[in-house]
C-alpha beads as a LAMMPS data file, in Angstrom:
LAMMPS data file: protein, C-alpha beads

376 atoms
375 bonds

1 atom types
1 bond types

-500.0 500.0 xlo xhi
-500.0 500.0 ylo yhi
-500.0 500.0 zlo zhi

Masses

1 110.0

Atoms # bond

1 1 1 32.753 182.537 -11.394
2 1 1 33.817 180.571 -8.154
3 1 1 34.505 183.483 -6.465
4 1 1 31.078 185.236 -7.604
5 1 1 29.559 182.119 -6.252
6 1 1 30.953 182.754 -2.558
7 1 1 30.312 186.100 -2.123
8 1 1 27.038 187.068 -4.315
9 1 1 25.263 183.463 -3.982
10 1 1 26.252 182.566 -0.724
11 1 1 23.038 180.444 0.141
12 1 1 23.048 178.832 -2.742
13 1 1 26.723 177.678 -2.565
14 1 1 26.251 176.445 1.354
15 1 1 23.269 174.163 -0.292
16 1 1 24.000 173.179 -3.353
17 1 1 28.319 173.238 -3.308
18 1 1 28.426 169.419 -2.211
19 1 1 27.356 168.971 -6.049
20 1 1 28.337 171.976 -8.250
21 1 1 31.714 171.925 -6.740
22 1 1 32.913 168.812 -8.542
23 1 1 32.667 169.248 -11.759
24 1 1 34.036 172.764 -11.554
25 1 1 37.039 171.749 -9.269
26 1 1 37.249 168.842 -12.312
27 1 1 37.017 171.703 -14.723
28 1 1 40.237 173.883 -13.159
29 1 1 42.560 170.589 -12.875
30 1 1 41.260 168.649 -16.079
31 1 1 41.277 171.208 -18.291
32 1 1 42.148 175.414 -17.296
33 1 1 45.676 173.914 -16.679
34 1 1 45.896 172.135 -19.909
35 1 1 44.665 174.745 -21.927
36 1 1 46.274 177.592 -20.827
37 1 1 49.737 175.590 -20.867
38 1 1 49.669 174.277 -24.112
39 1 1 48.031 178.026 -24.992
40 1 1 51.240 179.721 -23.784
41 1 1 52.922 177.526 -26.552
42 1 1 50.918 177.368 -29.119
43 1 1 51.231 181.609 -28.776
44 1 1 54.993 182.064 -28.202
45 1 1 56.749 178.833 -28.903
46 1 1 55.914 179.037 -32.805
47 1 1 60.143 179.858 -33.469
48 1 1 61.303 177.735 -30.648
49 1 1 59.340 174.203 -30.894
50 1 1 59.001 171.744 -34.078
51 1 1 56.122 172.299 -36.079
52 1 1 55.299 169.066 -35.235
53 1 1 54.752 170.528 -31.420
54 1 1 53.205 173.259 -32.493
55 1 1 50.704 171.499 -33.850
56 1 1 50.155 169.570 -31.388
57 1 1 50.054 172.193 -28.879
58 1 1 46.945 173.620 -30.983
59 1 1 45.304 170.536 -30.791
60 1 1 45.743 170.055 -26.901
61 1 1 44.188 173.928 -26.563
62 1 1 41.516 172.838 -28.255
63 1 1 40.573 169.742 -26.738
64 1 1 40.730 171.518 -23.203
65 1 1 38.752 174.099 -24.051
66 1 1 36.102 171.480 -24.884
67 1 1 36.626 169.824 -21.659
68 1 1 36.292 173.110 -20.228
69 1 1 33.129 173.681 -21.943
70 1 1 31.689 170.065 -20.752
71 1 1 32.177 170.208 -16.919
72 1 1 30.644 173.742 -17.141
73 1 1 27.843 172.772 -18.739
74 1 1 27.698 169.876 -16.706
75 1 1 27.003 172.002 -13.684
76 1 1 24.301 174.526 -15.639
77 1 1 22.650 171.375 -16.515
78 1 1 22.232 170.056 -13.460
79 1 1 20.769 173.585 -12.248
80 1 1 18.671 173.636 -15.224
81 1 1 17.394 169.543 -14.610
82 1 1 18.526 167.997 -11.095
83 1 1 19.230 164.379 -11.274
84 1 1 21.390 162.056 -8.930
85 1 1 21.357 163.883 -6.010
86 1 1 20.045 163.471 -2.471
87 1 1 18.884 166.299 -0.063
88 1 1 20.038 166.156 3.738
89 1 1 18.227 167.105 6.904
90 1 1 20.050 170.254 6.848
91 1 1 19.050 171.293 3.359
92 1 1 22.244 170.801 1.941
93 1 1 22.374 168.405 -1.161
94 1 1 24.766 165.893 -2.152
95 1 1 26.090 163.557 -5.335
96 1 1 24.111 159.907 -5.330
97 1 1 26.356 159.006 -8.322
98 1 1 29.348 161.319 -10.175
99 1 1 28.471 159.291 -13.631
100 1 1 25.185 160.222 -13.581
101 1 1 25.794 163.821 -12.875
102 1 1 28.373 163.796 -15.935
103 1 1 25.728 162.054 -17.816
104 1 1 22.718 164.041 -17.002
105 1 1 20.632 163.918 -20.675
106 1 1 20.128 167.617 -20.508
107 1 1 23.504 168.313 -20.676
108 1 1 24.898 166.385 -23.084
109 1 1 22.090 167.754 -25.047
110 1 1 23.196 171.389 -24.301
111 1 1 26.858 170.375 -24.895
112 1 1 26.155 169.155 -28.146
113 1 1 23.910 172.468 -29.175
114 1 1 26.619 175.058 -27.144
115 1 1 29.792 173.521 -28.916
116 1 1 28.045 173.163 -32.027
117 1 1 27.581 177.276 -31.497
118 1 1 30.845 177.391 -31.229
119 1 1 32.385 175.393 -34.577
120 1 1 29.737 178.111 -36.110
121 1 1 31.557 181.077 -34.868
122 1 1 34.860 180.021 -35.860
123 1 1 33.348 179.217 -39.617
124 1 1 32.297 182.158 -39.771
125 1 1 35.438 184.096 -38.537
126 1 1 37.348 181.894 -41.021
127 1 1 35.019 182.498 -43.679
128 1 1 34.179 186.036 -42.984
129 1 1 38.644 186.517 -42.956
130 1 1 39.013 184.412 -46.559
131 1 1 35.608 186.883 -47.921
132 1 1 37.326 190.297 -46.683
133 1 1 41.179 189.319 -48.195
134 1 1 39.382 188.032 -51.280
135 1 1 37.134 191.754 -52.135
136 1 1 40.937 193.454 -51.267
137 1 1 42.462 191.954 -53.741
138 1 1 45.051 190.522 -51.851
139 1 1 46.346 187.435 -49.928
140 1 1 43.996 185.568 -52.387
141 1 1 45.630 182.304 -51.875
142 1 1 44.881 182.529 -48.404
143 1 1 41.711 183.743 -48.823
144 1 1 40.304 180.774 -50.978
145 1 1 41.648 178.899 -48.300
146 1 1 40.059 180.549 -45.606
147 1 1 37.054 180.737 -47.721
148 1 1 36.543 177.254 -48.190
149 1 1 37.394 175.604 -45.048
150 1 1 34.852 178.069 -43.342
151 1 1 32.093 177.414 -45.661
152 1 1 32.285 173.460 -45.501
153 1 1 32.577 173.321 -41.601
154 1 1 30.007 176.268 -41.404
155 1 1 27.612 174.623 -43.285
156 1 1 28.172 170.928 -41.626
157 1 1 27.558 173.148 -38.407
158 1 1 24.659 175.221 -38.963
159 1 1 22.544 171.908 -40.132
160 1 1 23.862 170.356 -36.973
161 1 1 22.812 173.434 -34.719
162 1 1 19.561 173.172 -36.182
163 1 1 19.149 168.992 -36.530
164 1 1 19.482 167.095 -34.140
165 1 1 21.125 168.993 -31.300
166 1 1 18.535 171.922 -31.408
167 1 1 15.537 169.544 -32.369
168 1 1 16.173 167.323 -29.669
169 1 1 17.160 169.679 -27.179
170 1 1 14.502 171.718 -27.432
171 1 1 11.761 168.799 -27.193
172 1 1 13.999 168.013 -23.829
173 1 1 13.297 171.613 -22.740
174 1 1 9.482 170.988 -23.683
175 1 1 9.026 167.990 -21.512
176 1 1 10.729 169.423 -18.813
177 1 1 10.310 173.221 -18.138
178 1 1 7.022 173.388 -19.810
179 1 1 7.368 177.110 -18.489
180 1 1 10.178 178.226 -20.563
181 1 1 9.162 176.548 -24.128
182 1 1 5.584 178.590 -23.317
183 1 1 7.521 181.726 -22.692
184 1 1 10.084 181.503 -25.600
185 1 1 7.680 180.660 -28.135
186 1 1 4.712 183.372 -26.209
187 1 1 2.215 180.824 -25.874
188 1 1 -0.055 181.843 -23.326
189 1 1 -3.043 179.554 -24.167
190 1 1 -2.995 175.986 -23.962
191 1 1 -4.392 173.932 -27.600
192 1 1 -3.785 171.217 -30.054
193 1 1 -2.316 172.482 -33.376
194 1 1 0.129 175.398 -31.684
195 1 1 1.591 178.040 -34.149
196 1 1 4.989 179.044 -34.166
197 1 1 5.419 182.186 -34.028
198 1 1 8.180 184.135 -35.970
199 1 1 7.694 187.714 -35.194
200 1 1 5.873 189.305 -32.751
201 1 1 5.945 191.423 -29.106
202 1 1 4.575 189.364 -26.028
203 1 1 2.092 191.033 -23.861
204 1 1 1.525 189.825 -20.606
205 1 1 -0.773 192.076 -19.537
206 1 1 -3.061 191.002 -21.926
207 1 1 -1.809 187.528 -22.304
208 1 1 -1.331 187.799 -26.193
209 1 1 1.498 188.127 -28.797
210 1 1 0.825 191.514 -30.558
211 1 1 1.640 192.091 -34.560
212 1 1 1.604 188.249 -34.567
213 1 1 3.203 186.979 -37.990
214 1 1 2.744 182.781 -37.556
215 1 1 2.946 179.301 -39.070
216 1 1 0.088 177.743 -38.010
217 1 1 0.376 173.879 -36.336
218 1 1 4.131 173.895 -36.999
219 1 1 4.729 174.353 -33.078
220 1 1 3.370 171.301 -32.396
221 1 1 5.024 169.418 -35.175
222 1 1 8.121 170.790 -33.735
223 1 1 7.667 169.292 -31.065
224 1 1 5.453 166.142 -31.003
225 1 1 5.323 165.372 -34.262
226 1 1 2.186 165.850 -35.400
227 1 1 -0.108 169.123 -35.957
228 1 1 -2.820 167.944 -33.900
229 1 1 -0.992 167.473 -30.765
230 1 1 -1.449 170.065 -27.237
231 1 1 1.282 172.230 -26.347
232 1 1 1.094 173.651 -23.005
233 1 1 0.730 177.165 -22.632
234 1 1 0.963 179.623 -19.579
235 1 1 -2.715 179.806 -18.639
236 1 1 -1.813 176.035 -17.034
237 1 1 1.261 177.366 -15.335
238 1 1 0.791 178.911 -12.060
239 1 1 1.543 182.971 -12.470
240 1 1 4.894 182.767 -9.812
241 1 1 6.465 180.335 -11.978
242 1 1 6.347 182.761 -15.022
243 1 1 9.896 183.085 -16.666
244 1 1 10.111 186.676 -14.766
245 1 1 11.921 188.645 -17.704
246 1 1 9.179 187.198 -20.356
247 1 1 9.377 189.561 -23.117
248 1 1 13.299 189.734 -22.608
249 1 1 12.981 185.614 -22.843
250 1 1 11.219 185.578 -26.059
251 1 1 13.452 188.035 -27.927
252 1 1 16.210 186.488 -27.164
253 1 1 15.316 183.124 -27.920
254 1 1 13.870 184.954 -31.592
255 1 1 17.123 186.519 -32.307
256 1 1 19.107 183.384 -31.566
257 1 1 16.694 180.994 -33.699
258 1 1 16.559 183.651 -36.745
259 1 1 20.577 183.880 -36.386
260 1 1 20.554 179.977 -36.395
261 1 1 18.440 180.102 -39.784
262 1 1 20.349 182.576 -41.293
263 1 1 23.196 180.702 -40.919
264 1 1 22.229 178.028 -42.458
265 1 1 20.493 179.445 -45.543
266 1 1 24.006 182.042 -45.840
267 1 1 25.818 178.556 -45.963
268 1 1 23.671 176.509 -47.997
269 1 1 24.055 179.107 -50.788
270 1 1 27.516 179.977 -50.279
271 1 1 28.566 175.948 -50.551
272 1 1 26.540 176.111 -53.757
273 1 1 28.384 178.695 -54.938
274 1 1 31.945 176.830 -53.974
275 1 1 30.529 173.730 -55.683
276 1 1 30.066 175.539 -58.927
277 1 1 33.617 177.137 -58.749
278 1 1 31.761 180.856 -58.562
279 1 1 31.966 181.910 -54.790
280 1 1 35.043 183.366 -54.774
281 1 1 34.033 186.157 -57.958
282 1 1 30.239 186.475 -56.320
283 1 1 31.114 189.589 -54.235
284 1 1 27.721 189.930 -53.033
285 1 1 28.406 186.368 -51.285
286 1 1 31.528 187.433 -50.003
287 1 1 29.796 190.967 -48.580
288 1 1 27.135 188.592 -47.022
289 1 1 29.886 186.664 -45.152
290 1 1 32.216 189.517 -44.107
291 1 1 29.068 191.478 -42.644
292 1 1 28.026 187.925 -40.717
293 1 1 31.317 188.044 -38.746
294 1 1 30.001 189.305 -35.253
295 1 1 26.489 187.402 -35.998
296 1 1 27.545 184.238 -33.981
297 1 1 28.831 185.561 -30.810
298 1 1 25.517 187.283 -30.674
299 1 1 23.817 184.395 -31.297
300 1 1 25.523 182.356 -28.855
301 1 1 24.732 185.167 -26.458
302 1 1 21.060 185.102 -27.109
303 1 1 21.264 181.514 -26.913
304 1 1 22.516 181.700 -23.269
305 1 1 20.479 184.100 -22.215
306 1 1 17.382 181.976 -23.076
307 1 1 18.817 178.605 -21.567
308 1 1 19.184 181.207 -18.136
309 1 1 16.091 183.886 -18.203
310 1 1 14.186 180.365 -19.010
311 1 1 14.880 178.808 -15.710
312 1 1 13.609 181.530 -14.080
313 1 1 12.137 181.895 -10.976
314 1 1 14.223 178.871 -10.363
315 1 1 18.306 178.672 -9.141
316 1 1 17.960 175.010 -9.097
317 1 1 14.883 173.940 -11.130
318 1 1 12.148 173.320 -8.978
319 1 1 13.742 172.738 -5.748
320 1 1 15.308 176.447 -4.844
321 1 1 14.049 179.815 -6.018
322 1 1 16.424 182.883 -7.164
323 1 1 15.713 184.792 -4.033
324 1 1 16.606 182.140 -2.148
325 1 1 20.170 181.759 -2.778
326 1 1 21.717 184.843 -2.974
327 1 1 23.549 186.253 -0.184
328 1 1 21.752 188.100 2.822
329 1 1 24.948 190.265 3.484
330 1 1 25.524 191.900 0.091
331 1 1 23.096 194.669 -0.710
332 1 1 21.378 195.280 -4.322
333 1 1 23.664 198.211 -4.300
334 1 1 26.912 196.314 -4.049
335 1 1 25.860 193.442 -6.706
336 1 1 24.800 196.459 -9.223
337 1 1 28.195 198.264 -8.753
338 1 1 29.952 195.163 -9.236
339 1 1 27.823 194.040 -11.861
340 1 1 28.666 198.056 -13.704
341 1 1 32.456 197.235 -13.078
342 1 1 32.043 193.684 -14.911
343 1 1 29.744 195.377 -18.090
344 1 1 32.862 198.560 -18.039
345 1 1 35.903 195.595 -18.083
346 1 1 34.262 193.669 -20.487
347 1 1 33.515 196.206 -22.843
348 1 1 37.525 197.271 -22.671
349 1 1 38.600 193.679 -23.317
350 1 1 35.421 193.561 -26.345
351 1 1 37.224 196.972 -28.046
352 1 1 40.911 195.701 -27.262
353 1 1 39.702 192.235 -28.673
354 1 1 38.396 193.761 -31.664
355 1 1 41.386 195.887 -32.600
356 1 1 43.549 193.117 -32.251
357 1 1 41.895 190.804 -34.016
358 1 1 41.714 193.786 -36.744
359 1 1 45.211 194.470 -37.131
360 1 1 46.368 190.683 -37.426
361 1 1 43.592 189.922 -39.831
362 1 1 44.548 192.762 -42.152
363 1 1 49.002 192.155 -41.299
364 1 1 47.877 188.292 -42.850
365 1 1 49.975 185.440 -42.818
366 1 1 52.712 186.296 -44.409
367 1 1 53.375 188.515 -42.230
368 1 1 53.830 186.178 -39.949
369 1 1 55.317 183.798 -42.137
370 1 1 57.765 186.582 -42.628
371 1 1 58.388 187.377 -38.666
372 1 1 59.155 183.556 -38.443
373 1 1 62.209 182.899 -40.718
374 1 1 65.019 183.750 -38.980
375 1 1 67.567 186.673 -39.698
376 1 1 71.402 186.733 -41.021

Bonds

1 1 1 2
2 1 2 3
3 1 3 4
4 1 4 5
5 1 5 6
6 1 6 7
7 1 7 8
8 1 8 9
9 1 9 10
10 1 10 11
11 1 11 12
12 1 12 13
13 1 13 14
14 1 14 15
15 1 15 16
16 1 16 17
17 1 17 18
18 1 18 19
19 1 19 20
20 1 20 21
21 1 21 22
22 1 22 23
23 1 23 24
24 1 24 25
25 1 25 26
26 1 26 27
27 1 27 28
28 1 28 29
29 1 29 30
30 1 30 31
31 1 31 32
32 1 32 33
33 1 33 34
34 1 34 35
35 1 35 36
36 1 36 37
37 1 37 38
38 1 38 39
39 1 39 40
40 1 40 41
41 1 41 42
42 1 42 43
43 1 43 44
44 1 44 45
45 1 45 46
46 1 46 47
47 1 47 48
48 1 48 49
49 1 49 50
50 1 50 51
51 1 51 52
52 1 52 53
53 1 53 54
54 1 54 55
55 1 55 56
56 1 56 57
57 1 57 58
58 1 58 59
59 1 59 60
60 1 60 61
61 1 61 62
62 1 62 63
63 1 63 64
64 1 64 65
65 1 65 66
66 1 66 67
67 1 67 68
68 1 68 69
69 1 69 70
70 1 70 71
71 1 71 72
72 1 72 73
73 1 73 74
74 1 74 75
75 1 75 76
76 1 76 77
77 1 77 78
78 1 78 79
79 1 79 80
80 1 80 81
81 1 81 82
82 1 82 83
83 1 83 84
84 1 84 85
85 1 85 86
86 1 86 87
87 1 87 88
88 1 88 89
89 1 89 90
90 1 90 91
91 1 91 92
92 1 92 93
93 1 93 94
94 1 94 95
95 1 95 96
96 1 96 97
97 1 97 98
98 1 98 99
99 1 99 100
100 1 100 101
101 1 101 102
102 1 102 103
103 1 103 104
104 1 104 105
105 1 105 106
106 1 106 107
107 1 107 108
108 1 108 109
109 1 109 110
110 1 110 111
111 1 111 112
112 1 112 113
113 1 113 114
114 1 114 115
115 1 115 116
116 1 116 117
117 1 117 118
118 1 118 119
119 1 119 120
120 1 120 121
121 1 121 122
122 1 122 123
123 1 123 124
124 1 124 125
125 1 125 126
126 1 126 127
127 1 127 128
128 1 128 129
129 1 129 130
130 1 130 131
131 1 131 132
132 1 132 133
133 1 133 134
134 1 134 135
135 1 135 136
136 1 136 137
137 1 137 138
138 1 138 139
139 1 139 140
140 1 140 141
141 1 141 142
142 1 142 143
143 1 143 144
144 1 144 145
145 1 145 146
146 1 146 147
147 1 147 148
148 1 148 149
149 1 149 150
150 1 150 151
151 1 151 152
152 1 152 153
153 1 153 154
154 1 154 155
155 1 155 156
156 1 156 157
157 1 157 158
158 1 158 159
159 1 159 160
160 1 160 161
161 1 161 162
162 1 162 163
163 1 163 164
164 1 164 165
165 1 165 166
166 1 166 167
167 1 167 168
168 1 168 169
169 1 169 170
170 1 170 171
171 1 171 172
172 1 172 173
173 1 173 174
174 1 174 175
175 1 175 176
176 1 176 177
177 1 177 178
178 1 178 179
179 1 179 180
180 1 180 181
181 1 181 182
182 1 182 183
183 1 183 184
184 1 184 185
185 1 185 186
186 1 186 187
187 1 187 188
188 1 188 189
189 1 189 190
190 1 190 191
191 1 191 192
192 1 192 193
193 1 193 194
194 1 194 195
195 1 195 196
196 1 196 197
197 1 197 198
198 1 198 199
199 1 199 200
200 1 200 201
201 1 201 202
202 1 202 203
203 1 203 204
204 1 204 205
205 1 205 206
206 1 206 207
207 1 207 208
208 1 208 209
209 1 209 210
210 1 210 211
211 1 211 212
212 1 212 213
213 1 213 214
214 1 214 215
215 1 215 216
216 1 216 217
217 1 217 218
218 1 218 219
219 1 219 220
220 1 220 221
221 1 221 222
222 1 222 223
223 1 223 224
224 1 224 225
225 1 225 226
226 1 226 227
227 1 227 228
228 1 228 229
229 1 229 230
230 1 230 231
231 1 231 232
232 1 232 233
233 1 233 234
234 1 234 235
235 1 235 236
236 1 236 237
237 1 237 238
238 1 238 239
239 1 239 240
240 1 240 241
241 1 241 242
242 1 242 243
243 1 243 244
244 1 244 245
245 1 245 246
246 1 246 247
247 1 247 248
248 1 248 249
249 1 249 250
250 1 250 251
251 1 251 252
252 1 252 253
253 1 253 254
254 1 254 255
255 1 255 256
256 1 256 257
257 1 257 258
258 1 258 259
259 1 259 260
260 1 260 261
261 1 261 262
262 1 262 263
263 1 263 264
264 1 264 265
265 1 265 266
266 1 266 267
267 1 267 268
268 1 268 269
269 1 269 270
270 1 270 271
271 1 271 272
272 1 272 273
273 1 273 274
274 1 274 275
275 1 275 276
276 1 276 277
277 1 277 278
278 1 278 279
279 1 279 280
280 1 280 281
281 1 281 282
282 1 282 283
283 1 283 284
284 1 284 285
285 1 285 286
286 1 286 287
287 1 287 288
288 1 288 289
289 1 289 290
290 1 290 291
291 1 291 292
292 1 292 293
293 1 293 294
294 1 294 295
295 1 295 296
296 1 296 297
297 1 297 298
298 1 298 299
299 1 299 300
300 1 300 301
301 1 301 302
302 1 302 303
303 1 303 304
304 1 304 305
305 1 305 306
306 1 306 307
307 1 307 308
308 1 308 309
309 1 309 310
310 1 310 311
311 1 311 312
312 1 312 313
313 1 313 314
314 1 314 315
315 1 315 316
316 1 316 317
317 1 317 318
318 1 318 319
319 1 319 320
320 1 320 321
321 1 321 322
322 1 322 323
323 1 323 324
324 1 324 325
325 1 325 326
326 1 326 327
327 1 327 328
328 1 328 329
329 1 329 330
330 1 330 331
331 1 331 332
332 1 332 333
333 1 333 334
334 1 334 335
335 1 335 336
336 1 336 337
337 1 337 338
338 1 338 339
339 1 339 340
340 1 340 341
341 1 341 342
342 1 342 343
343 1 343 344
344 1 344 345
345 1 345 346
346 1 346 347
347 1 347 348
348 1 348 349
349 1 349 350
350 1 350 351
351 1 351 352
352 1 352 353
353 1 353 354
354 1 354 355
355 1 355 356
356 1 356 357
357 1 357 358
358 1 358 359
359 1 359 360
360 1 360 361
361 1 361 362
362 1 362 363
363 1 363 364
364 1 364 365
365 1 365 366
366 1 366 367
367 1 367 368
368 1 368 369
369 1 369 370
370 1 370 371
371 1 371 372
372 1 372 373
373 1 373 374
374 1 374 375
375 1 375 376
């Protein structure tokens, strides 16, 4: 990403790298060295260290990958909502004060909600592992395992995604890019009592959501509190500051918010059913959470692809536009084959991913159990 930053976003690096570069040179030393050498034990030191180290090595992986996931989001927050910064003659901005850049309310809020996202999609995965040994018929004690550590933590999770990290987040995102709440929900005309809507294909040509199902007032509930309150809508926005991929905008930010409530409805029931001793025989439960396993990832996809297509037309929010910082020197033709090369890589790590993860879900762990104990 560093590197993309120097040669596609050249502009915007020469401006703005007196602030971004800090918490991402934080995030390399702080944390990318932590977790990848504590990862290279955790992987292949299983039959050399104590289990004791093992452990810990697990736990050290994790907690730099969440201090990974902080200083990152530390620097999309401050693109998203600019605070302790000063701009020089030259353009150029710099740092007023490192705390407050750290403690910038938008992203703590985001870090909260993104790493919330992510306890879901490793419930799930757990969950989803424990549901497909358990409708085998084999590696059930594992599988009840599996089954109910991923329902308790997914269903602790997908409340929390939902209250208070998404509620407050997104009345953050209402206050200050009045823009992107408009586009995501396809509000195009101001009024007290806004309806959310839950289904539906925004037009902007004719400024209206079309096949429209909606819960009347609940929009601004959502927000302010009350059903009588005015949300602003994109007839008060000036045109140019239109999120420019609109209709992509308000999809995504659908799929993700459906995802979220499936999620939590999928759990509620499924905790029910581990209450009452009767998950583990209800196969259509156990169908429901083996077919959810790639749900999250595209959830938390959708979910950063609103947080981004809603900043739009804005690099930094209200102080430099997307045309503005990219980088006079490399054409559209360059970023586009690049951008091909990225789509082609990642799509032969997604299929290597997937058969990997496929063949160690269905070896189980006793096969690795088995691997471990030494030989005569």
């Amino acid at each position: 990403m560093e590197f993309e930053f120097g040669t596609n976003w050249a502009r915007f690096s020469r401006l703005s790298g007196g602030v971004i570069g800090q918490p991402l040179a934080m995030e390399g030393v702080f944390s990318f060295f932590l977790e990848s050498a504590f990862l290279g034990l955790l992987l292949y030191g299983e039959k050399r260290i104590s289990k004791l180290m093992h452990w810990f090595s697990a736990v050290m992986v994790f907690v730099g990958s969440w201090i990974s996931g902080f200083f990152i989001i530390v620097t999309d927050a401050w693109m998203q909502h600019p605070v302790a910064f000063d701009r020089l003659p030259n353009g150029q901005f710099e740092v007023l004060s490192f705390w407050q850049l750290l403690m910038n309310p938008w992203g703590l809020l985001q870090y909260m909600h993104n790493m919330t996202g992510a306890v879901i999609t490793g419930s799930f995965v757990m969950a989803a592992t424990g549901a497909f040994y358990l409708l085998e018929g084999r590696l059930e004690a594992y599988g009840r395992i599996f089954l109910k550590v991923g329902v308790i933590a997914g269903l602790i999770s997908s409340i929390l995604i939902i209250f208070p990290t998404g509620d407050l987040h997104g009345k953050y995102v209402a206050r200050n890019q009045p823009a992107a709440i408009a586009a995501m929900e396809g509000l195009f005309h101001s009024g007290a009592g806004a309806g959310l809507v839950l289904m539906g294909q925004p037009n902007e040509e004719t400024g209206q959501i079309d096949n429209p199902i909606v819960v009347n007032d609940m929009l601004s509930f959502l927000i302010y509190g009350t059903t009588k309150a005015e949300v602003k809508g994109l007839d008060q926005i000036p045109h140019d500051q239109w999120p420019t991929a609109l209709p992509l905008l308000c999809y995504a930010y659908h799929i993700m918010a459906g995802l979220g409530t499936w999620f939590a409805l999928l759990m509620i029931v499924c905790a029910l059913l581990l209450w009452r001793k009767r998950l583990t025989t209800a196969r259509w439960a156990l169908w429901a959470l083996l077919l959810s396993f790639p749900l999250p990832y595209i959830a938390n996809t959708a979910g950063w692809m609103t947080a981004e297509l809603g900043r739009q037309p804005w690099l930094i929010y209200g102080l430099m536009r997307t045309g503005e910082g990219y980088s006079n020197t490399v054409s559209a033709s360059n970023g586009l084959f690049t951008l091909l090369g990225f789509m082609g890589l990642y799509l032969l790590l997604g299929i290597l991913f997937t058969v990997l993860i496929y063949r160690e879900i269905s070896s189980g762990p006793e096969a690795v159990l088995s691997d471990a104990v030494p030989t005569k």
